[in-house]
C-alpha positions as CSV (number, residue, x, y, z in Angstrom):
1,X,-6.7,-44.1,-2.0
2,X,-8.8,-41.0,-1.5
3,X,-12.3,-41.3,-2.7
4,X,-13.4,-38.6,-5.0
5,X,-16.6,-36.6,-5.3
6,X,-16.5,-34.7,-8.2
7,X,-15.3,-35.9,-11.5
8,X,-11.9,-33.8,-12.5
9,X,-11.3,-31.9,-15.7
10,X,-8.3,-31.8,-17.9
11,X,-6.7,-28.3,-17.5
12,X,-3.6,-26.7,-18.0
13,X,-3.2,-23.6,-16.2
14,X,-0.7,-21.5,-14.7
15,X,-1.1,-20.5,-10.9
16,X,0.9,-18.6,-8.7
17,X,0.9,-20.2,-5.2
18,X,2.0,-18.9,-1.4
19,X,2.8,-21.7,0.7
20,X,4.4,-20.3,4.3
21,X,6.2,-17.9,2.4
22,X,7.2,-19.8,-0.3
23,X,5.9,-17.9,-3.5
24,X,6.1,-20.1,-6.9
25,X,4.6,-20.5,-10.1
26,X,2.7,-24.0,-10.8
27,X,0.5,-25.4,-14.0
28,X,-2.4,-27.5,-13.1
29,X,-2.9,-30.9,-14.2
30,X,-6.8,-31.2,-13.7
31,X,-9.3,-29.0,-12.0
32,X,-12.6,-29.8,-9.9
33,X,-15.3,-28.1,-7.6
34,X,-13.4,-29.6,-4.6
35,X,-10.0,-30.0,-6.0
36,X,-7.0,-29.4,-7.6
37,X,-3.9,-31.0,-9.0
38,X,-0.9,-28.9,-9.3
39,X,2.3,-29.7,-11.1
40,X,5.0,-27.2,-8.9
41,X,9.0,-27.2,-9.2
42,X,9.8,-27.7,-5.2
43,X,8.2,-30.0,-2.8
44,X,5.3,-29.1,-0.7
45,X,4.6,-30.9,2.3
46,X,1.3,-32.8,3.4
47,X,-1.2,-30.7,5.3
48,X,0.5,-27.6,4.5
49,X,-2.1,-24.4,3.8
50,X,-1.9,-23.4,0.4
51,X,-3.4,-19.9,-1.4
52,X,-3.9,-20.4,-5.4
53,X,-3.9,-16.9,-7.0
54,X,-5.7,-18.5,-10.8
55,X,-6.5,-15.6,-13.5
56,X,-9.4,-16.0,-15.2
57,X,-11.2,-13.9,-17.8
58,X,-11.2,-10.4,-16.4
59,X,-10.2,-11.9,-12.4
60,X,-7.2,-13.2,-10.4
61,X,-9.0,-15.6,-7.9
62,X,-7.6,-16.7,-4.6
63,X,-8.2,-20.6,-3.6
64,X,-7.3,-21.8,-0.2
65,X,-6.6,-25.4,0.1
66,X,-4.9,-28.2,1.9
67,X,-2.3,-30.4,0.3
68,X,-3.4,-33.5,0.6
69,X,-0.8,-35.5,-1.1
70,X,2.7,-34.8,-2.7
71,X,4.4,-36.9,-5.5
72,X,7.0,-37.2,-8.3
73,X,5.8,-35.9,-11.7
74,X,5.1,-38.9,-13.8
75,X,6.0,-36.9,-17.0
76,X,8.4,-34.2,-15.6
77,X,6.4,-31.8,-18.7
78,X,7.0,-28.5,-18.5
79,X,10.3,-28.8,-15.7
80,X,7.7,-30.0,-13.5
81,X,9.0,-32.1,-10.2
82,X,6.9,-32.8,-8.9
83,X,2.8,-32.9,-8.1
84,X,0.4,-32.1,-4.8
85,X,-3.1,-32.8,-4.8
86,X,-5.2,-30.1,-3.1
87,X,-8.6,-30.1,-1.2
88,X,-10.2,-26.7,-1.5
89,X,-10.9,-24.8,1.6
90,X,-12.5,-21.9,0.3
91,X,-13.0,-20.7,-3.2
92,X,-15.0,-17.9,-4.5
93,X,-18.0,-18.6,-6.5
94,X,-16.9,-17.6,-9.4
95,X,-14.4,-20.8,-9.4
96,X,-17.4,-22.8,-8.9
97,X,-18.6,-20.7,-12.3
98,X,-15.4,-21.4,-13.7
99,X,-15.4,-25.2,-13.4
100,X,-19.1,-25.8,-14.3
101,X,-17.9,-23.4,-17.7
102,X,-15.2,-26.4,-18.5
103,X,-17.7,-29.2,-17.2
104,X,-20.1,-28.4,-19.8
105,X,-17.5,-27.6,-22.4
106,X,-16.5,-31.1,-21.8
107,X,-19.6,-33.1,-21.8
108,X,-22.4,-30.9,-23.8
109,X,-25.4,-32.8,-22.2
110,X,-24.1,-31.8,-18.8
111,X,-26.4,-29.2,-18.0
112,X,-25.8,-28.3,-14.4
């Protein structure tokens, strides 16, 4: 089981990803500083390099990553197949802005 540093936050959004040219469309499960699971229609494999393309407010960010694990969706929502966990490689700051926004949305004492 991989050990976990930060604490992940419920999110449902929609990302485009580029996987060694592969481009799809995916809708995250949860979000973190270092991490990110992504509910995706065609299997990705472990290890692969992974570009994130995430709008937010008034941005399209790109988020490099590393799939670090790959597994059937257990809910199959949204004509999802499947699931990869990723590691982030290199994000802008502004994702880090991003995910402190919903950290503190989600716990109001959390004053990072």
């Amino acid at each position: 089981m991989i050990e976990r540093k930060e604490p992940r936050i419920k999110k449902n959004l929609i990302v485009s990803l580029s996987e060694d040219g592969f481009e799809g469309l995916g809708m995250t499960d949860n979000i973190s500083r270092d991490g990110i699971c992504v509910g995706v229609d065609k299997k990705i494999p472990v290890n692969a390099e992974i570009v994130l393309s995430l709008a937010v407010p008034g941005d399209i960010l790109k988020i490099k990553g590393e799939v670090i694990w790959c597994r059937a969706s257990p809910s199959n929502e949204h004509n999802i197949d499947d699931e990869i966990g990723i590691r982030i490689t290199d994000a802008p700051p502004e994702y880090q802005d991003f995910v402190e926004y919903f950290k503190r949305k989600a716990d109001p004492t959390n004053h990072l």
